[in-house]
C-alpha positions as CSV (number, residue, x, y, z in Angstrom):
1,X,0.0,0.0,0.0
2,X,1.6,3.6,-1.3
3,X,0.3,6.4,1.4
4,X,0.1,10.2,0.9
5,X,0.1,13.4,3.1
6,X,-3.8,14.3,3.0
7,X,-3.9,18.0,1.8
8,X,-0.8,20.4,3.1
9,X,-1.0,18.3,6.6
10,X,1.3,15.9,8.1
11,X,-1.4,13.0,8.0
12,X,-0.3,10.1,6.0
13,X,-3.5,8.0,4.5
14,X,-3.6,5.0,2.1
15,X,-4.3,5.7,-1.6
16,X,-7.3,3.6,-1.3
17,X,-9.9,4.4,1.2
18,X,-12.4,2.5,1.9
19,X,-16.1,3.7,1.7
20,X,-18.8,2.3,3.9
21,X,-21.9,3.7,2.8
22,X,-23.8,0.5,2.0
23,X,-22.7,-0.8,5.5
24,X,-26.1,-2.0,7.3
25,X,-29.2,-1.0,5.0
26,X,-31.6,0.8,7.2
27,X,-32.5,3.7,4.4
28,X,-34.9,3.3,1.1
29,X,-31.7,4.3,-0.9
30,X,-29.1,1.3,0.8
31,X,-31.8,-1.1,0.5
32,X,-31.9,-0.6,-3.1
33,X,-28.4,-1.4,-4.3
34,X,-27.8,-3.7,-1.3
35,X,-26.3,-3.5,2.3
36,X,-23.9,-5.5,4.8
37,X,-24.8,-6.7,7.9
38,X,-22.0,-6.8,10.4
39,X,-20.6,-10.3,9.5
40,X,-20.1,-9.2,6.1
41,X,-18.9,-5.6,7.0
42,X,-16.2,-6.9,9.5
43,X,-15.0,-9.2,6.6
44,X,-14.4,-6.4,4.2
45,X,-12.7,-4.0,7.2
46,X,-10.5,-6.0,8.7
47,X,-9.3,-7.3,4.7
48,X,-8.9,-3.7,4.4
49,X,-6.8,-2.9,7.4
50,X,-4.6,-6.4,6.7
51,X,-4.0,-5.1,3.6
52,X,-2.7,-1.5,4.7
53,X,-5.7,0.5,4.4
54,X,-6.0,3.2,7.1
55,X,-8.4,5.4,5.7
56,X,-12.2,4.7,6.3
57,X,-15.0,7.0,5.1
58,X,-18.7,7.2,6.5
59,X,-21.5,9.3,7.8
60,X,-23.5,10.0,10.0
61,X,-26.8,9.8,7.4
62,X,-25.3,6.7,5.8
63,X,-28.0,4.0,6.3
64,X,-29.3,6.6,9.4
65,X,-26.4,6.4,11.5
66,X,-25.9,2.2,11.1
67,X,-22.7,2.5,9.4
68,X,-20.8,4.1,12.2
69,X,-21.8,2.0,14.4
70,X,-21.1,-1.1,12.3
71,X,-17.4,0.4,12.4
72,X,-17.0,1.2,15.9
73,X,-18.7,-2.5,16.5
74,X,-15.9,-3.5,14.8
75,X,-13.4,-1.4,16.5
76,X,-14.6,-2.7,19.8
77,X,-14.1,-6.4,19.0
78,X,-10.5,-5.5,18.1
79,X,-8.3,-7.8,20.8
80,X,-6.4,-4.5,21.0
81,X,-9.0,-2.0,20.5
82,X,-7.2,1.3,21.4
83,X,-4.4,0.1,19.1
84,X,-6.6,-0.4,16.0
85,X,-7.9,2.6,16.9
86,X,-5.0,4.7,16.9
87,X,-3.8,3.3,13.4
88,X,-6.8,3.9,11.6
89,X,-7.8,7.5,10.1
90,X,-11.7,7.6,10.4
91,X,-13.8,10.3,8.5
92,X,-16.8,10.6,9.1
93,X,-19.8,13.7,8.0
94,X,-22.5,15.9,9.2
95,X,-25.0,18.3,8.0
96,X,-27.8,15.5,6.9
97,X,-30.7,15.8,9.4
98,X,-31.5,12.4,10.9
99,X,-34.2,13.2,13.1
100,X,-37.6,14.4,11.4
101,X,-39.2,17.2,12.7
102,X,-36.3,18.9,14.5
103,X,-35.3,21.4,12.3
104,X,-31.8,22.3,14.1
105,X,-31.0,17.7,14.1
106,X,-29.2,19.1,10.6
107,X,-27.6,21.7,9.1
108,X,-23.9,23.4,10.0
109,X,-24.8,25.4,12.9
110,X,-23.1,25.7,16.3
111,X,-25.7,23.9,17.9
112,X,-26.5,21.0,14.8
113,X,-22.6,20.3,14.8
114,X,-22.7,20.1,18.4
115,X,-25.2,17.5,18.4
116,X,-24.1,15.6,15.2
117,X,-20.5,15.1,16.3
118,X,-21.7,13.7,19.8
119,X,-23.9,10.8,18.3
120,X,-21.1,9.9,15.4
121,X,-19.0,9.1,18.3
122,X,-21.8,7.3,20.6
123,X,-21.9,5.4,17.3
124,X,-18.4,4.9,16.7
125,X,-17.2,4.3,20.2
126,X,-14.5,6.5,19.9
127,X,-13.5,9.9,21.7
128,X,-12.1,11.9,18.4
129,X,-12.6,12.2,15.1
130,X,-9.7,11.7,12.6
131,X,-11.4,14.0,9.5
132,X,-14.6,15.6,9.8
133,X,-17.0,16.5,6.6
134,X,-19.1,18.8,6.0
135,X,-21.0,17.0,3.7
136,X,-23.0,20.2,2.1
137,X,-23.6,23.3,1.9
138,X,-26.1,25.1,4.5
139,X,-26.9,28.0,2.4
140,X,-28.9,28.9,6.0
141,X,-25.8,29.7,8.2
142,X,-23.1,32.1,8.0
143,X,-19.9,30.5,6.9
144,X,-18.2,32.1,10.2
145,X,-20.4,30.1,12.5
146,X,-19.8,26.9,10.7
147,X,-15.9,27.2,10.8
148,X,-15.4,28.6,14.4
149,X,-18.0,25.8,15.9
150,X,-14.8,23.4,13.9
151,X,-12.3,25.4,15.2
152,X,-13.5,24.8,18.7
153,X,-13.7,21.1,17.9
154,X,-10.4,21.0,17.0
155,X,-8.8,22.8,19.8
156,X,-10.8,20.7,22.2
157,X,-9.2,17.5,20.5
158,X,-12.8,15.9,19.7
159,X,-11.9,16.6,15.8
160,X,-8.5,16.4,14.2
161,X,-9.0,17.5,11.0
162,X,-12.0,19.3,8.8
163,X,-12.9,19.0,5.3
164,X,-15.8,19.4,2.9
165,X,-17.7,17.8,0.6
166,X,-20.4,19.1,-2.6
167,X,-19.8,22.6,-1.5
168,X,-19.2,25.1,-4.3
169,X,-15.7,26.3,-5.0
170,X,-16.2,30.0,-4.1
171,X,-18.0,29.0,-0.9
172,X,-14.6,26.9,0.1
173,X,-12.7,29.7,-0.7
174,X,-14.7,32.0,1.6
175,X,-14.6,29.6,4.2
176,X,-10.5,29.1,4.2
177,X,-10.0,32.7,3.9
178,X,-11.7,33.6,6.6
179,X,-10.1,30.0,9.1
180,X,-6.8,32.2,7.6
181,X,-7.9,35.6,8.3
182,X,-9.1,34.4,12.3
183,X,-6.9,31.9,12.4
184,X,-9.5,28.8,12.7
185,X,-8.3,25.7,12.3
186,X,-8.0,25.1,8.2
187,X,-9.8,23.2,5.4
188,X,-7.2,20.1,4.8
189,X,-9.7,18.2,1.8
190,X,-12.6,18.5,-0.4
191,X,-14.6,15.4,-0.9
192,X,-16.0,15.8,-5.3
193,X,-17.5,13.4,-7.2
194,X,-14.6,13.1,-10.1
195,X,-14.6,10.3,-12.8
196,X,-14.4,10.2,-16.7
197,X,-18.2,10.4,-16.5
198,X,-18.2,13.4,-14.3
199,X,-15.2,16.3,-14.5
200,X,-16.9,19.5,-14.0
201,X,-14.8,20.0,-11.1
202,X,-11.9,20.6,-13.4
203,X,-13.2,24.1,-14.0
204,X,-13.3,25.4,-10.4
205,X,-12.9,23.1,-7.8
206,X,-9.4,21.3,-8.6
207,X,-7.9,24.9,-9.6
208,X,-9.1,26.1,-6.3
209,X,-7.7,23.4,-4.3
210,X,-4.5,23.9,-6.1
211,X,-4.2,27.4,-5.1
């Protein structure tokens, strides 16, 4: 396995990471192209880790929360859990609300990432979070909120790193101008879709990471 420094950081990840959206299958949209139960899940992670991955991807909305937990189930069994722990970089997201009829369960506010980040870690038995998403936009709260609710996060050592995903290229700009210009804690990573199929982020979002 060949790793690489994620973003202008010190943090060394595995080319590959592994994505475990489809891990349980308690959502209309898993259910539909399939899901793993937690036999089958804890076959593919610990492959995955034997074979030098040290990079796994969820989220809190993935499969409504079932996916973490499938992962820190995992973690747990571990002989030495702290160990496997410790050697694995975990991302995980929030924004997506997963309780209906609460408007402020979603969203990037203080208060929703508050709330977010403590049940991804209920779920994943852990105390921190390697690389936190924001996995879109909230077009409903200022920018400045968002980052300085992070910045907190990562002084306090809950959250290591920040990143985000499907957010427009001049709202990531805003946002790491202003984590430079107050000195929050910076944007490391942008999650895009990118394949041959799909390369509109060749106009603005690659550029802008390169800068």
């Amino acid at each position: 396995m060949q790793y690489k420094k994620l973003g202008g950081t010190g943090l060394l990840v595995s080319e590959i990471c592994l994505g475990t959206m489809t891990f349980g299958g308690k959502g209309d949209i898993w259910t539909k192209v399939g899901s793993l139960g937690q036999t089958e899940a804890d076959a593919i992670l610990g492959r995955a880790l034997d074979a030098g991955i040290n990079f796994l991807d969820t989220a809190n909305m993935y499969t409504k929360g079932h996916s973490e937990k499938i992962i820190g189930d995992f973690m747990r069994a571990k002989g030495a859990h702290q160990i496997c722990r410790d050697r694995t970089v975990i991302a995980t997201k929030f924004c997506a609300n997963m309780f209906n009829g609460d408007p402020n369960a979603g969203g990037a506010s203080r208060k929703a990432i508050l709330d977010q980040l403590h049940h991804s870690l209920r779920r994943l038995q852990t105390d921190y979070i390697d690389l936190y998403w924001m996995h879109f936009w909230d077009d409903l709260t200022p920018i400045d909120e968002t980052m300085r609710a992070l910045d907190d996060l990562v002084t306090s050592g809950k959250v290591r790193y920040i990143g985000l995903s499907d957010t427009p290229a001049w709202k990531c700009a805003q946002a790491q101008t202003l984590a430079s210009f107050r000195g929050y804690a910076p944007i490391i990573a942008l999650q895009i879709e990118y394949s041959l199929a799909e390369r509109t982020v060749e106009n603005e979002l690659l550029p802008m990471a390169r800068e």
